[in-house]
TIMARKE-787614 format. One record per residue (C-alpha): residue in one letter; z, y, x. Coordinates in steps of 0.5 Angstrom, whole numbers, plus 500, padded with zeros to 3 digits. Each point is the difference from the previous one (the first is absolute). Example, Ala and Ser with C-alpha at 12.3 -4.5 7.8 and 13.67 -1.06 7.14 Angstrom:
BEGIN
A,516,491,525
S,498,507,502
// end
This chain:
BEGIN
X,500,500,500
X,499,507,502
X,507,503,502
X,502,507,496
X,499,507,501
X,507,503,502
X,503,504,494
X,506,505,499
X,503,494,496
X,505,504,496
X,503,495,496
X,506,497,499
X,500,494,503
X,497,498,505
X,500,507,503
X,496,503,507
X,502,496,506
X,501,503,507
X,495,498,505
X,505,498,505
X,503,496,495
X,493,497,498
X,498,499,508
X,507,496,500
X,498,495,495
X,493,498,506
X,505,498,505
X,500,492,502
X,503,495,496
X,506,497,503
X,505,494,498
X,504,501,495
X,506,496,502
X,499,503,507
X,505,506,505
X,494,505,498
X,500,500,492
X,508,500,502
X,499,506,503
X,497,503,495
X,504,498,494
X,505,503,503
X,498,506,501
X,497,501,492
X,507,498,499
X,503,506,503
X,495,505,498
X,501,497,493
X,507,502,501
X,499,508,500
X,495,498,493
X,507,498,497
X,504,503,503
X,503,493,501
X,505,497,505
X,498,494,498
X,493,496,501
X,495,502,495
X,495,493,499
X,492,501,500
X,496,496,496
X,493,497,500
X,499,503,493
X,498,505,496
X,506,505,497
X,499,496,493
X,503,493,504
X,505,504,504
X,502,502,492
X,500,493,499
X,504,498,505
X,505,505,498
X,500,497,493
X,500,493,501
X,505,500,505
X,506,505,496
X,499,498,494
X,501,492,497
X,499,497,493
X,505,505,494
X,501,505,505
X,500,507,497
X,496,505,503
X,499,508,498
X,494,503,502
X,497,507,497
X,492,499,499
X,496,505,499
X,493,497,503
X,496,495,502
X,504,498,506
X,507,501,497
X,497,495,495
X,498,495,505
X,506,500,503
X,504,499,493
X,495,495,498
X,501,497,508
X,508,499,497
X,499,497,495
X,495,495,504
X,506,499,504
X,504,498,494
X,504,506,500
X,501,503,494
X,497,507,500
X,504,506,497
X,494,505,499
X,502,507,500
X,493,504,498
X,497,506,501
X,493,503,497
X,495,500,505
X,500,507,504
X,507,499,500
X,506,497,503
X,507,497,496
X,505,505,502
X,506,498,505
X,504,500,493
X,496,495,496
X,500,495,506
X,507,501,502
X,501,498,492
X,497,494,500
X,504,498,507
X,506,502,496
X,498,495,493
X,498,495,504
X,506,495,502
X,499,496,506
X,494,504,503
X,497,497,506
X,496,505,502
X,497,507,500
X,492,500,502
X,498,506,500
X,492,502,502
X,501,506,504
X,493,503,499
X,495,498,493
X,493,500,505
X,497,499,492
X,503,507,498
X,502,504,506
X,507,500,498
X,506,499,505
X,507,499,497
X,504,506,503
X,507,497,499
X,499,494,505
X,506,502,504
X,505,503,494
X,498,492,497
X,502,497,507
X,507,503,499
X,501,497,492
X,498,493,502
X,504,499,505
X,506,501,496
X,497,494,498
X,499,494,502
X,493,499,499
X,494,501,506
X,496,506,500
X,492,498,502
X,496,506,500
X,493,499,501
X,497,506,504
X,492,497,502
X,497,506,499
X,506,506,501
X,503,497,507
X,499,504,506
X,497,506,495
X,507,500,498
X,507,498,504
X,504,495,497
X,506,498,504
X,501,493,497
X,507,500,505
X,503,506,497
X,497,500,494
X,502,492,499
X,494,498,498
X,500,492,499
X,492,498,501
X,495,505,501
X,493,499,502
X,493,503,502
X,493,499,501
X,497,502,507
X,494,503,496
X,503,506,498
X,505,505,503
X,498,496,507
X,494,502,501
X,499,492,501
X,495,495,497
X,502,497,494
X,502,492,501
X,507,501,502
X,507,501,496
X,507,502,503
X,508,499,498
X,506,502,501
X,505,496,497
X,507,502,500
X,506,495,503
X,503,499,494
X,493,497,497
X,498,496,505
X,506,497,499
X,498,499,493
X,494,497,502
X,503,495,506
X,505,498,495
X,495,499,494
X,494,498,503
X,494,502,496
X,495,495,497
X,494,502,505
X,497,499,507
X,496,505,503
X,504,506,496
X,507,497,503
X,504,506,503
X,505,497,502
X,494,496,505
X,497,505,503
X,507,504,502
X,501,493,503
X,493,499,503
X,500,509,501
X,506,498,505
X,497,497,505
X,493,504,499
X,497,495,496
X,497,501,494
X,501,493,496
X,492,500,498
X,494,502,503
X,500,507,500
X,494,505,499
X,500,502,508
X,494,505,500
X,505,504,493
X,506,499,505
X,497,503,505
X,498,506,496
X,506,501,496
X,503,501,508
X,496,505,501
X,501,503,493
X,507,501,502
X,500,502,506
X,496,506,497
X,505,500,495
X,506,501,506
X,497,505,503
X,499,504,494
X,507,500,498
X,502,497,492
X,502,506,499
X,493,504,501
X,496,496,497
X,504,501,495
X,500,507,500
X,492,499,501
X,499,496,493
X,504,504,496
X,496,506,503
X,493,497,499
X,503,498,493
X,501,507,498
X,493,503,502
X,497,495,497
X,504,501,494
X,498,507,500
X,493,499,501
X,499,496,494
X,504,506,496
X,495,505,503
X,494,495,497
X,503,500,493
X,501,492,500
X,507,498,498
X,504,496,504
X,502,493,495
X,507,499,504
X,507,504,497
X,501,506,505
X,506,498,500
X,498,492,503
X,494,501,503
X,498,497,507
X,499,503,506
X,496,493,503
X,495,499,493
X,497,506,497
X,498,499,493
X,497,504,495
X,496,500,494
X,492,502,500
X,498,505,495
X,496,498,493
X,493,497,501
X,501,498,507
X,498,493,502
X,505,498,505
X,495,494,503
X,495,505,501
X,504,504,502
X,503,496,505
X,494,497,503
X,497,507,500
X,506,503,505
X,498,492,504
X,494,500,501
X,498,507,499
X,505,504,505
X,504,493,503
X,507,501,497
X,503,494,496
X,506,501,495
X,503,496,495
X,499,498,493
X,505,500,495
X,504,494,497
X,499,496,493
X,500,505,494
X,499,505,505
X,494,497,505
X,495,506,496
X,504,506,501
X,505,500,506
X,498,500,507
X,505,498,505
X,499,503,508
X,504,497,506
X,504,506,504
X,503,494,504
X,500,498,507
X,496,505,505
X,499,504,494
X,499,508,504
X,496,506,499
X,493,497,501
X,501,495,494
X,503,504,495
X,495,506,502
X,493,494,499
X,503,497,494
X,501,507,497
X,493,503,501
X,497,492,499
X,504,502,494
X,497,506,498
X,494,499,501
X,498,494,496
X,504,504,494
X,495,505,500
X,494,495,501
X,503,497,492
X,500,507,498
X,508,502,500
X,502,507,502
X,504,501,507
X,502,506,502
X,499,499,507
X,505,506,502
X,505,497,497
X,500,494,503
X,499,504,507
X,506,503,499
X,503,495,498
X,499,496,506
X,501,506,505
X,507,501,496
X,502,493,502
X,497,500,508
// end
């Protein structure tokens, strides 16, 4: 097959990659049981550390955030348990469906698309649910662009419990800091696609002590998603099963670029790039679709203006001007686009993605007013 142009690949996932990160992948194999894979294991796992904010050793897996989700469900939860989890999306909705899979039985607490339970409605339920196992909380509604903005304040209400606190954050770790020592968070887990700047195919976990001791003394009915197993393995610079090594070792360099940032300014910088793209999209007249309130900082969506066929459009912005953005989800899929403001996100991609943008709404014959849009960018640079 022909290899693909290279595009402004904006979406939410996967998101553009750093050539450095790429060249990484074009090393020679090496043995995964052998001193070099060893080494490198390693090293990922101390530079997943400062991702975490963690002192314990975070777990990579060979798959994609969705397995690292899984593994997270299918080691926590056993057959009656009860579970909280807020669904306000689709991957919120996975995530309680994956529960009940699980056996678990699932305490939806549900908010109507664009927006997000608020921490008193989800603290309810805790309070109503006797027995609870655990709390499962998706940090980040890549579906919608919603983030749950009382990750924290919840922490603090389910410690006064005795149930474990799992917070899926694929699309948001890294954009975000979550210090899931301080903040006590049990399980959570991210995909290396998204924040990292890396390819997609791997996910990695903190688990806290408190639940890897669950897990050794309640081992889970799975194999290749056994937690326990991997620290096991990780402890000795092993993974239990094949790795995918050429993924491993562009997670490394991914990381390595995180570290020599600093968490704290890529941060800074998702949520500045966020902003800008916000205020651009005001200044075109195109509404955003998340609640001001709970919008994300990595996934911009927002919502087309009448008459606009967002295939069309969106294969316009691809083929026309080399920027890929993201279609909505379900009921949504024709009037909401979704865009990634993750990963290298910077001033040439927002600046590209915008006049991509501009472009191809005047070409549909909707008015822009280009001056706005200027000073919208000029106001955030």
């Amino acid at each position: 097959m022909d290899y693909p142009k290279r595009k402004l690949i904006m979406l939410p996932g996967p998101t553009n990659v750093p050539d450095r990160v790429t060249d990484a992948m074009i090393r020679p194999m090496i043995n995964h049981r052998g001193e070099m894979f060893t080494t490198l294991l390693r090293g990922i796992t101390e530079k997943s550390k400062s991702l975490f904010q963690t002192v314990r050793d975070p777990i990579v897996l060979s798959a994609s955030g969705t397995g690292g989700v899984e593994a997270a469900v299918w080691n926590m939860v056993r057959p009656g348990d009860k579970v909280v989890v807020p669904v306000f999306g689709e991957f919120s909705t996975r995530l309680a469906e994956t529960v009940e899979l699980a056996g678990g039985q699932c305490v939806r607490v549900i908010a109507e698309i664009g927006k997000v339970p608020t921490r008193e409605e989800v603290e309810d339920a805790i309070a109503k649910t006797p027995g609870l196992k655990a709390v499962f909380v998706v940090h980040n509604e890549t579906s919608t662009g919603c983030t749950v903005p009382y990750i924290e304040g919840l922490a603090e209400t389910v410690r006064r419990t005795e149930a474990f606190y799992v917070v899926d954050a694929i699309s948001s770790l890294g954009g975000y800091s979550i210090p899931v020592d301080r903040w006590g968070v049990d399980v959570c887990i991210t995909g290396s696609q998204k924040c990292l700047a890396a390819p997609p195919g791997l996910s990695l976990l903190s688990l806290s002590a408190k639940a890897e001791e669950f897990i050794r003394t309640n081992p889970p009915k799975v194999r290749y998603f056994d937690l326990a197993r991997q620290l096991d393995f990780l402890a000795r610079g092993e993974t239990p099963f094949t790795p995918a090594v050429s993924l491993y070792y562009a997670l490394d360099s991914a990381l390595e670029m995180l570290v020599e940032e600093g968490l704290e300014r890529r941060v800074e910088r998702h949520a500045r790039h966020a902003r800008t793209l916000y205020s651009v999209l005001d200044a075109m007249g195109l509404r955003g679709f998340a609640d001001p309130a709970v919008r994300s900082n990595t996934v911009i969506a927002g919502l087309y203006p009448d008459g606009i066929d967002e295939k069309k459009f969106r294969k316009s912005m691809d083929e026309e001007y080399d920027v890929v953005i993201g279609a909505g989800f379900g009921a949504m899929k024709a009037k909401m686009f979704r865009i990634g403001c993750m990963g290298e996100i910077g001033p040439t991609h927002v600046r590209r993605t915008v006049s991509a943008m501009v472009l191809t709404l005047k070409r549909f014959g909707y008015s822009v007013d280009l001056g706005k849009v200027s000073g919208a960018l000029e106001a955030a640079s």
